[in-house]
N, C-alpha and C positions, 0 to 999 in steps of 0.2 A: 350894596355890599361894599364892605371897605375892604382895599388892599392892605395885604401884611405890609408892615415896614421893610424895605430893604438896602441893605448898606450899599458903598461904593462896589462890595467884590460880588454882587447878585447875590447874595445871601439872601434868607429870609428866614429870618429868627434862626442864624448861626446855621442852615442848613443851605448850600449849593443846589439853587435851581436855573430853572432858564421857561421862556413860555415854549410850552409843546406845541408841536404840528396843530392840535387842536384850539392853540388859546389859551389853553391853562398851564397852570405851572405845573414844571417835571422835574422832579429829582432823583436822582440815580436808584434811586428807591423803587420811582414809577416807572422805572424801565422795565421792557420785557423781562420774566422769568427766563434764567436760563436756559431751561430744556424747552423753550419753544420751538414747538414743530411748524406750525398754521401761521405762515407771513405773513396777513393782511396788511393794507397799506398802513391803517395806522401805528402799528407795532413797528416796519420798517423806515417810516416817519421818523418815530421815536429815538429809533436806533442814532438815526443821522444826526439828529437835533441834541443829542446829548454826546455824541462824539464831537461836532462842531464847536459846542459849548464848554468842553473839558469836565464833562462830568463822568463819563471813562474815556479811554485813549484808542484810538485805531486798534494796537493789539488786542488789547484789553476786548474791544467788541468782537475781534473775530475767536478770541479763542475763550470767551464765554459762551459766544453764540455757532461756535463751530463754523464759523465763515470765513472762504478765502478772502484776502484783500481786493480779489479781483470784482468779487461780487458784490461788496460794502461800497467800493467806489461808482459800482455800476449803479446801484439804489440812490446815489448821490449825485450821479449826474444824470440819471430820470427824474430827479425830484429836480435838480435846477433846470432841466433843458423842460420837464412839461408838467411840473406842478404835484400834486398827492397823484392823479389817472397816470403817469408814468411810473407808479409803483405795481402799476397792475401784472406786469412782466410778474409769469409765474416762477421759472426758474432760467438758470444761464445756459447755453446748452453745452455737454460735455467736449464737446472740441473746443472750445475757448481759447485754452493756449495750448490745448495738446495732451493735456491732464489735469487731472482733476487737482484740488487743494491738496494737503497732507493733512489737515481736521476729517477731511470728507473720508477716505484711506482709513483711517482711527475709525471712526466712530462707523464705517459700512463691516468694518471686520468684527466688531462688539456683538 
């Protein structure tokens, strides 16, 4: 299989990618849908590796993805401290800092 060409700014064919959690290329394209509900690791993989990469921005992922920053960073340092099996963390538990996000607030009152 031949690789696309890619410039000096990771482009590929004028389109911003990066290699995903998987090995393959990801572009803001292949990120999760929005209204994901069902986190599996590789979707929360995603998340990281295209935040990392600048293909969206900290905010940008938690207020597409209705996620505190507390919880984006959390997926971020179980992926570096133990690999993709550190994604397995189902959720964060509500006492974290005492309350919950203002995403989580919005979208439980909907």
């Amino acid at each position: 299989m031949q690789e696309m060409p890619r410039d000096r700014t990771g482009q590929f064919g004028g389109t911003l990618a990066v290699i995903g959690p998987d090995g393959k290329r990801l572009t803001r394209e292949d990120l999760p849908p929005s209204d994901t509900v069902r986190w599996v690791i590789r979707r929360k993989a995603e998340v990281v590796a295209g935040v990392r990469a600048g293909l969206l921005t900290l905010d940008e992922a938690c207020e597409r993805y209705s996620l505190s920053i507390d919880e984006f960073l959390l997926w971020q340092r179980q992926l570096d401290r133990h690999g993709l099996e550190g994604l397995k963390v189902t959720r964060i538990p509500d006492y974290r800092d005492g309350h919950r996000s203002h995403n989580h607030h919005k979208r439980a009152a909907e």
